[in-house]
MMTF fields as JSON, N, C-alpha, C and O atoms, coordinates in Angstrom:
{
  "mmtfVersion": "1.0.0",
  "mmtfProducer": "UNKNOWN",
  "numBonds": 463,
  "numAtoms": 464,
  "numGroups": 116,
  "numChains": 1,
  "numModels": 1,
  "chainsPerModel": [1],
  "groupsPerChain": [116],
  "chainIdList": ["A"],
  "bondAtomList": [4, 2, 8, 6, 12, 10, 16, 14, 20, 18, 24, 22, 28, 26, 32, 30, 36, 34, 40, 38, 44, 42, 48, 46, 52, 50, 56, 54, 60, 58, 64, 62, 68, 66, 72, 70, 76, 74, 80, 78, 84, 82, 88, 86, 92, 90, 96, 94, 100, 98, 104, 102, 108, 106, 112, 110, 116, 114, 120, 118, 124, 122, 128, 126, 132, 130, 136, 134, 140, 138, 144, 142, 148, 146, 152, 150, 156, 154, 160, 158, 164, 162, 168, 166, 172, 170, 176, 174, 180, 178, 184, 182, 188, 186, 192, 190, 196, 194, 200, 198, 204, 202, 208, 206, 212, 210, 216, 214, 220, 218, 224, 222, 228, 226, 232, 230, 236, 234, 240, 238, 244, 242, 248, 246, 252, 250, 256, 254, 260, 258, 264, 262, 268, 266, 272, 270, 276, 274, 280, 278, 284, 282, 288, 286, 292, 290, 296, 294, 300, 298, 304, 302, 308, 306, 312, 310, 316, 314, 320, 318, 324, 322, 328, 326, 332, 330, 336, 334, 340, 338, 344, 342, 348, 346, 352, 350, 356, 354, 360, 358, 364, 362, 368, 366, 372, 370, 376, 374, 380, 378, 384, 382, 388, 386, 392, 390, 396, 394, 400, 398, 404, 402, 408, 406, 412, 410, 416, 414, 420, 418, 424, 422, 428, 426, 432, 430, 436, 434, 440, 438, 444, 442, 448, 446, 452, 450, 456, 454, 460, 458],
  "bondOrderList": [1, 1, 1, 1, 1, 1, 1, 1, 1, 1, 1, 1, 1, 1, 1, 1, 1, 1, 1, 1, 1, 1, 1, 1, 1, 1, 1, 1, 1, 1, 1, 1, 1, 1, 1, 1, 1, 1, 1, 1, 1, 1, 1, 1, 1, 1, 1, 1, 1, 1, 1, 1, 1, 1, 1, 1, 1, 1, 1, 1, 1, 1, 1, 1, 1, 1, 1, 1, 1, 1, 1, 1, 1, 1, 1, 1, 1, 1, 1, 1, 1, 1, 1, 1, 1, 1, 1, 1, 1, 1, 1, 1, 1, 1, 1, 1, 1, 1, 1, 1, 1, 1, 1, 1, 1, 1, 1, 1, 1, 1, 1, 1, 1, 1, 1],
  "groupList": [{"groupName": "UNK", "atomNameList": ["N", "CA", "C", "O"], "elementList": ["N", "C", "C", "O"], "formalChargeList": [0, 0, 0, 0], "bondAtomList": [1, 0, 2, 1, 3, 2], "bondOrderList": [1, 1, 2], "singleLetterCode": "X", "chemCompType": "L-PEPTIDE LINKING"}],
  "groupTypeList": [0, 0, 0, 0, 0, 0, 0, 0, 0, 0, 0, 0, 0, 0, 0, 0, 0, 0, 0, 0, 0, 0, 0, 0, 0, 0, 0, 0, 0, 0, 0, 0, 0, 0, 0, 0, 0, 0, 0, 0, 0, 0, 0, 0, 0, 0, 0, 0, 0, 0, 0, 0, 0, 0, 0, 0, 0, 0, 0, 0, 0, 0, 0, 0, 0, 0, 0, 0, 0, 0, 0, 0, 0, 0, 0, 0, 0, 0, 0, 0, 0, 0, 0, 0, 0, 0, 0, 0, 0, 0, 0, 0, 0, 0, 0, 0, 0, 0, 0, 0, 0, 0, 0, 0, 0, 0, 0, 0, 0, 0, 0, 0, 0, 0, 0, 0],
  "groupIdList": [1, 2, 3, 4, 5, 6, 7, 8, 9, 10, 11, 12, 13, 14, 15, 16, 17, 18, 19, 20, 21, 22, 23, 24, 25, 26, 27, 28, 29, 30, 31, 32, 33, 34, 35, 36, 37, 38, 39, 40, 41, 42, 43, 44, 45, 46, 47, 48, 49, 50, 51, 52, 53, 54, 55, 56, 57, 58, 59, 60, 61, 62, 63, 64, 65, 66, 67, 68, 69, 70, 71, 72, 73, 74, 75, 76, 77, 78, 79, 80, 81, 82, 83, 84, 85, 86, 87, 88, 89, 90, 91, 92, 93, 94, 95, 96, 97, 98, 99, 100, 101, 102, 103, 104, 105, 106, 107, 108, 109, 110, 111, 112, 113, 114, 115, 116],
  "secStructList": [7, 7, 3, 3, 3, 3, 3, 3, 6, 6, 3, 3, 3, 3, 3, 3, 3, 3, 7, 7, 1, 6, 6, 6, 6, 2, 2, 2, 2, 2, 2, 2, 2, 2, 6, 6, 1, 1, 6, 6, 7, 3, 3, 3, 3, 3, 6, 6, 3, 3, 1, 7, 7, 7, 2, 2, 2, 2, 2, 6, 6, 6, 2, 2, 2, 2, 6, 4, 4, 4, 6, 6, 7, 3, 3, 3, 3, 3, 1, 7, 7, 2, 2, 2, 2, 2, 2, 2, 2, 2, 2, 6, 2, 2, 2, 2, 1, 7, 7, 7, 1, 1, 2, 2, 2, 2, 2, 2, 6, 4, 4, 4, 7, 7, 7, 7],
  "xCoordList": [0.839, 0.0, 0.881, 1.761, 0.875, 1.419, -0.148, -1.35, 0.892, 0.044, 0.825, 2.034, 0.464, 0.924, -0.119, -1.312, 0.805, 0.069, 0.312, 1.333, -1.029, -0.555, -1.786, -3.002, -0.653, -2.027, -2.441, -1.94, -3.563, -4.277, -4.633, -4.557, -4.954, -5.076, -6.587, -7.793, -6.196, -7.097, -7.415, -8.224, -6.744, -7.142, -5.534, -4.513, -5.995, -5.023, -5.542, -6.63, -4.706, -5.434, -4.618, -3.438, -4.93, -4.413, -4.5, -5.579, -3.342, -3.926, -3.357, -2.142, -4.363, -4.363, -4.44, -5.364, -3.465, -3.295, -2.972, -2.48, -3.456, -3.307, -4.485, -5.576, -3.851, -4.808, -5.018, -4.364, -6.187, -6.097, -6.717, -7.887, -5.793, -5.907, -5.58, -5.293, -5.591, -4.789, -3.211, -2.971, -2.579, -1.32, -0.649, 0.333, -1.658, -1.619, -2.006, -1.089, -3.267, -3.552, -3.127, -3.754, -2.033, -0.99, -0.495, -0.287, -0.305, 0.495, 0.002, 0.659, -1.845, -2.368, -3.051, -3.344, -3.21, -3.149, -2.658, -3.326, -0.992, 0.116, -0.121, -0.123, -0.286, -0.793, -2.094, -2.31, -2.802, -3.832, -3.815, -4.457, -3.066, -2.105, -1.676, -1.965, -0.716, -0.242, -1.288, -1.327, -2.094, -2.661, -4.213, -5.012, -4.18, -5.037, -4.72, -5.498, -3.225, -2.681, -2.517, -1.934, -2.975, -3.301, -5.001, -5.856, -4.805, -6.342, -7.428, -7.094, -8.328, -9.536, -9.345, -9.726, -8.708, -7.985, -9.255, -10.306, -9.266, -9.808, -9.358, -8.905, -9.317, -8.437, -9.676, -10.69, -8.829, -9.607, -9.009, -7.8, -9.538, -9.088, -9.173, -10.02, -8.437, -8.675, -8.652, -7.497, -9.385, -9.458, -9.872, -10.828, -9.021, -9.815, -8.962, -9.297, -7.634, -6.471, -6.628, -5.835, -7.718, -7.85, -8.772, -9.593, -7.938, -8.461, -9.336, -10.544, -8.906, -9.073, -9.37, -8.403, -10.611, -10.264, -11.085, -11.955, -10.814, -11.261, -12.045, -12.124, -12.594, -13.056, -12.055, -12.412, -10.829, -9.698, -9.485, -9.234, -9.528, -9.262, -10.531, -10.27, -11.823, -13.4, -13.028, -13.13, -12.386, -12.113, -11.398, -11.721, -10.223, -9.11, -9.695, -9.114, -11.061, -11.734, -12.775, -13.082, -13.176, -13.924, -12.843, -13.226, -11.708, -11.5, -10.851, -10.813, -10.424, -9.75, -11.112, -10.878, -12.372, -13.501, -13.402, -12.997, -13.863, -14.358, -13.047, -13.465, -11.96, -10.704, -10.863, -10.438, -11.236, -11.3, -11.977, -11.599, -13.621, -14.606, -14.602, -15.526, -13.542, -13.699, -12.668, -12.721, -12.037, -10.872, -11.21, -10.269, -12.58, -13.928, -13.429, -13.363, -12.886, -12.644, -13.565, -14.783, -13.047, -13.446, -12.665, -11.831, -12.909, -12.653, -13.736, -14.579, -13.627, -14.042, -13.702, -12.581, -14.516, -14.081, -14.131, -14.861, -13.413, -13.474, -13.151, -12.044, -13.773, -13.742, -13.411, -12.662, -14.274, -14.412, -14.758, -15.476, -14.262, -14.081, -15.985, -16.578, -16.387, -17.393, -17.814, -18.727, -16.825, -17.131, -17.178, -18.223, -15.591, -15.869, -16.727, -16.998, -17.246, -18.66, -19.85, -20.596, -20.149, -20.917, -20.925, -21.853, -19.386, -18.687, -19.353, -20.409, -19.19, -19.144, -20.643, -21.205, -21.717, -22.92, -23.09, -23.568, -23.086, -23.528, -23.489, -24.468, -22.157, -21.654, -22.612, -22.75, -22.981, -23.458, -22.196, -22.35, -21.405, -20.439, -20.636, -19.833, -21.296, -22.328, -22.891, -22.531, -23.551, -24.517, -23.557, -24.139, -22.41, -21.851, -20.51, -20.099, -19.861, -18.703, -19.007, -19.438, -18.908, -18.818, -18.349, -17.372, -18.89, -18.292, -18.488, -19.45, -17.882, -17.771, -17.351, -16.738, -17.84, -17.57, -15.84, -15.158, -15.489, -13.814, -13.271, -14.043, -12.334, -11.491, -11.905, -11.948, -12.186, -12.116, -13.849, -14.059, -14.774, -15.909, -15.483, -15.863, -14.988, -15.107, -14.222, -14.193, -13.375, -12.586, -13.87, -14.533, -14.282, -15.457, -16.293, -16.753, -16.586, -17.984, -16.991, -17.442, -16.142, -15.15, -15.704, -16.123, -15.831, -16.355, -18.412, -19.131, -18.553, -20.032, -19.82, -20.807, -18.841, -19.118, -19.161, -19.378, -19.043, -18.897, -20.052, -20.744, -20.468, -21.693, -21.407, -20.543, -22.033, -22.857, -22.821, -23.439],
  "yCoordList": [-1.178, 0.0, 1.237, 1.182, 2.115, 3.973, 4.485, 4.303, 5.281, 6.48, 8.022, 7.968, 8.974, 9.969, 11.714, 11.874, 12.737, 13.613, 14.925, 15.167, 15.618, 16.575, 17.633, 17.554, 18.733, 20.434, 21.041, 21.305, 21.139, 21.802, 23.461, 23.381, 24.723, 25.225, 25.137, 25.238, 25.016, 24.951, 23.69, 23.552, 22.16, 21.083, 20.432, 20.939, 18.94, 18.228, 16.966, 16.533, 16.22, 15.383, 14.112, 14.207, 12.936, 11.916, 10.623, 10.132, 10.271, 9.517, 8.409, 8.358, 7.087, 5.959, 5.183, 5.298, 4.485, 3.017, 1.618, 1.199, 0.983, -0.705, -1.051, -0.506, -2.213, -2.987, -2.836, -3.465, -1.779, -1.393, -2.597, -2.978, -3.004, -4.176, -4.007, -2.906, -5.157, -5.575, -5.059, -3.922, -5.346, -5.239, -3.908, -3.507, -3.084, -2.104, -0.866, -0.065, -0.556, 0.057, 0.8, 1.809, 0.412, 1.415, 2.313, 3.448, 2.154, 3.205, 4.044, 4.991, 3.933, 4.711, 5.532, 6.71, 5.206, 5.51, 6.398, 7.112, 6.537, 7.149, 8.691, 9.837, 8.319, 9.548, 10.292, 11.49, 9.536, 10.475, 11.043, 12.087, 10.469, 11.019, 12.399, 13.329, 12.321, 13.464, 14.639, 15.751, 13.974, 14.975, 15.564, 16.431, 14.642, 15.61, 16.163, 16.66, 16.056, 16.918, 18.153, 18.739, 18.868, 20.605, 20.499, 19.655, 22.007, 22.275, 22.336, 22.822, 22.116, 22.021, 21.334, 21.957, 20.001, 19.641, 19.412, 19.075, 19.533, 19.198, 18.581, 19.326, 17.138, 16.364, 15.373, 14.752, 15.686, 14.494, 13.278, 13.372, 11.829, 10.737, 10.445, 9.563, 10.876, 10.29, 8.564, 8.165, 7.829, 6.065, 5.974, 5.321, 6.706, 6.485, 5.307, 4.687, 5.014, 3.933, 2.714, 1.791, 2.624, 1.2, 0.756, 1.227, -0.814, -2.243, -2.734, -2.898, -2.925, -3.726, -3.315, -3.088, -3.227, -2.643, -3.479, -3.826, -3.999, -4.888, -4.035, -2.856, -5.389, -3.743, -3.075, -2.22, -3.624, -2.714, -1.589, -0.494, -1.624, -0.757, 0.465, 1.614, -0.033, 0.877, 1.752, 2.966, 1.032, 1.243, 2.841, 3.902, 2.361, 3.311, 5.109, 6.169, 4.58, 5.764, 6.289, 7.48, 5.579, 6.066, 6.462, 6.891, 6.223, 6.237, 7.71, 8.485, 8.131, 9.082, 10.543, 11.587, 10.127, 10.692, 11.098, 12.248, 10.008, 10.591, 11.594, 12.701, 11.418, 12.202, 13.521, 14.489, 13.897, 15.037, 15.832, 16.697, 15.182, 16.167, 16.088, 16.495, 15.563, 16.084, 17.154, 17.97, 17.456, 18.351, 19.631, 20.109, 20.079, 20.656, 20.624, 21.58, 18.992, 19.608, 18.127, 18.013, 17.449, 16.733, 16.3, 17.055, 14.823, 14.123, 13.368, 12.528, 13.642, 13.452, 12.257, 12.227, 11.465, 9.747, 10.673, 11.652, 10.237, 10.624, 9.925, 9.415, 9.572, 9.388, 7.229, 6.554, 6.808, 5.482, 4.98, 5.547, 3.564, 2.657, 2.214, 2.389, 1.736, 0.577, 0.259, 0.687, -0.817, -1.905, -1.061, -0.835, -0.165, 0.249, 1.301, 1.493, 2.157, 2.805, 2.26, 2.953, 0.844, -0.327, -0.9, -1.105, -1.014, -1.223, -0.016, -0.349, 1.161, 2.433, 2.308, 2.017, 2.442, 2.104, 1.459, 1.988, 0.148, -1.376, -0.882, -0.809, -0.591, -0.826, 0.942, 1.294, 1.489, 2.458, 4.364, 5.372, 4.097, 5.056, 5.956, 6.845, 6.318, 7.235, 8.033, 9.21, 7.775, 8.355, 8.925, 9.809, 8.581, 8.893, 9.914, 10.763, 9.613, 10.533, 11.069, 10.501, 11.525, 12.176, 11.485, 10.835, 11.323, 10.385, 11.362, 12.118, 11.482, 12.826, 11.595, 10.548, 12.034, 11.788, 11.495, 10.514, 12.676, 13.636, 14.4, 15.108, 14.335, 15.207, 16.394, 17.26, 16.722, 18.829, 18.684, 19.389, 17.848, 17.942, 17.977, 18.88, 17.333, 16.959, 18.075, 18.322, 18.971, 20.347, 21.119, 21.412, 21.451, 22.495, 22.734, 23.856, 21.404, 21.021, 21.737, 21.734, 22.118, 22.028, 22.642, 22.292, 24.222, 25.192, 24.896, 25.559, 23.959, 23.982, 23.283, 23.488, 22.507, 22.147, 20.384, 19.915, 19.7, 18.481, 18.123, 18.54, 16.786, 15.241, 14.947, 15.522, 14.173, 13.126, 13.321, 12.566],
  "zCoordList": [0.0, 0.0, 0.0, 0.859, -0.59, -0.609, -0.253, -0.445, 0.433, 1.31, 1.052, 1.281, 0.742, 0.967, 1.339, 1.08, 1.968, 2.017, 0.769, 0.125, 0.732, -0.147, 0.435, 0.605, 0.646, 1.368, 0.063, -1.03, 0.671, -0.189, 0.578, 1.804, 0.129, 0.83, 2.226, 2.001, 2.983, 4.265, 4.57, 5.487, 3.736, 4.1, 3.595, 3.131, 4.003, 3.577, 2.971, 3.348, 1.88, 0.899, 1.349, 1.012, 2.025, 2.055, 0.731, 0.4, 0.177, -1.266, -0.912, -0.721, -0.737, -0.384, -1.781, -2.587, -1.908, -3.065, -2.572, -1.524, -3.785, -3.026, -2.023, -1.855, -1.375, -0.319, 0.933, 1.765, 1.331, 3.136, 3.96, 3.993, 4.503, 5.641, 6.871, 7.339, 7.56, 8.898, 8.149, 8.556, 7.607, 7.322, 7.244, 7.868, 6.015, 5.871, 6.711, 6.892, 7.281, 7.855, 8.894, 9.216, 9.544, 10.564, 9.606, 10.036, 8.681, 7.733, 7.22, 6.79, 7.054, 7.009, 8.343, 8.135, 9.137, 10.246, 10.906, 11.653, 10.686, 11.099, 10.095, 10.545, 8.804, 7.81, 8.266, 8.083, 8.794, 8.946, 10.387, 10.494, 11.822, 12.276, 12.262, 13.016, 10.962, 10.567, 10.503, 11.03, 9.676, 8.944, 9.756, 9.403, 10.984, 11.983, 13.119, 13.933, 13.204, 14.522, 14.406, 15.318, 13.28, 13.724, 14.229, 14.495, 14.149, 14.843, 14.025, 12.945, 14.061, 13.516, 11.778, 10.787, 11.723, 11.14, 10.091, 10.635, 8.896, 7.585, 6.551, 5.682, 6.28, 5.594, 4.748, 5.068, 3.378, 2.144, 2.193, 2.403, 2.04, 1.609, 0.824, 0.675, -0.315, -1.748, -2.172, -2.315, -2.322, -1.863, -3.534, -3.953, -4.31, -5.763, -6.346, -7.355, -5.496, -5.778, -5.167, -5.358, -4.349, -2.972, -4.185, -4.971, -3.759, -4.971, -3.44, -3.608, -2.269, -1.555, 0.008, 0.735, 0.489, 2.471, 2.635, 1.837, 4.017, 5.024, 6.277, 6.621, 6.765, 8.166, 9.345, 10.155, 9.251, 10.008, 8.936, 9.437, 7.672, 7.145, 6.834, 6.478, 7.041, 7.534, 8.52, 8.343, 10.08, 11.316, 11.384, 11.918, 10.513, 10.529, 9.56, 9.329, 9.279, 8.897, 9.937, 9.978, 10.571, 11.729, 13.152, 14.241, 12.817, 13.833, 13.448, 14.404, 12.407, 12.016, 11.628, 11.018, 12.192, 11.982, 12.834, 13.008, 14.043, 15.359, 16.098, 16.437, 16.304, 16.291, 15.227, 15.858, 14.07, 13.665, 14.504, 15.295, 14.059, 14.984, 16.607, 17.312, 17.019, 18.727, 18.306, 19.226, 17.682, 17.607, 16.38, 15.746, 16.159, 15.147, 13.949, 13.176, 13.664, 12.382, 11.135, 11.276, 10.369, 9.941, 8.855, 8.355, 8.32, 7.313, 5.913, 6.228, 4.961, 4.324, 3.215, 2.707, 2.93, 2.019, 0.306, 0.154, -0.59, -1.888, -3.017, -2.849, -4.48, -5.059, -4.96, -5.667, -3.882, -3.987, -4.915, -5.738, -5.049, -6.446, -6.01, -4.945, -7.056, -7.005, -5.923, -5.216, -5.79, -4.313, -3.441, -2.83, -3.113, -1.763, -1.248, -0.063, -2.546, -2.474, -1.952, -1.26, -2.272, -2.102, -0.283, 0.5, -0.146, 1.383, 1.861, 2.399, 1.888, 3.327, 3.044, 4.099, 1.784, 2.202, 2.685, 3.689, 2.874, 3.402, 5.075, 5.817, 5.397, 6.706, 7.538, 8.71, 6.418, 7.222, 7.316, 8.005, 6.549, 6.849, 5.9, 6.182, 4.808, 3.749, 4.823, 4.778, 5.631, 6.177, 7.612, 8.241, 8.075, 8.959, 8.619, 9.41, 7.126, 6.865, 5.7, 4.697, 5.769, 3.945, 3.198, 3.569, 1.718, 0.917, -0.33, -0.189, -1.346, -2.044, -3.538, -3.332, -4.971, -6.632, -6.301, -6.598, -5.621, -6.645, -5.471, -4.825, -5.23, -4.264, -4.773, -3.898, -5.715, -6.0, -5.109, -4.122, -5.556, -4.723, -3.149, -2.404, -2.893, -0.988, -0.768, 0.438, -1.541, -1.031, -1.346, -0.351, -2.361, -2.892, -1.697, -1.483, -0.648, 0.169, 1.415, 2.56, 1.246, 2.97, 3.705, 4.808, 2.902, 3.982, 4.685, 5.431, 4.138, 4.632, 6.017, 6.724, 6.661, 7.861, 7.88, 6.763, 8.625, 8.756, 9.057, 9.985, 7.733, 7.635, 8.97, 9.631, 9.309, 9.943, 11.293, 12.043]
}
């Protein structure tokens, strides 16, 4: 799996590729980490590269949720494949994080305030 960050102005864009698992998932973890230890942290997950997540790898989005908004800020899901569009509905996380077409959408949406 590659993970990397890239700022955008007033947010930050995490771009996840490959297979988020048990295996993987500390590494993304550690990135998003990064990328919510300022204040009122506002960060995209671009998941337009994930072939593959498991539910440690669901987890590591809720968990990187609930940690934004105690800290007023938020995270947003973007540009999911198929399946895992299919996955965050199923499991209920549509309705709990933002899930956005396209990273320029889930930046465009920033200033309205944090889903779910």
């Amino acid at each position: 799996m590659f993970v990397s960050l890239a700022e955008e102005p007033g947010a930050v864009v995490v771009t996840v590729r490959g297979h988020l698992d048990l295996d993987s998932a500390p590494s993304l973890a550690t990135k998003l980490d990064e990328a919510l230890s300022r204040p009122r942290p506002q960060v995209v997950v671009d998941l337009s590269g994930i072939e593959f997540c498991d539910s440690i790898g669901l987890s590591t989005f809720v968990v990187g949720h609930n940690r934004a908004r105690a800290d007023g800020g938020w995270i947003r899901l973007a540009a999911p494949g198929e399946f895992l569009e299919r996955l965050l509905d199923t499991v209920g996380l549509t309705n709990r994080i933002g899930v956005y077409p396209s990273v320029a959408d889930a930046l465009a949406d920033r200033l309205d305030g944090p889903h779910g």
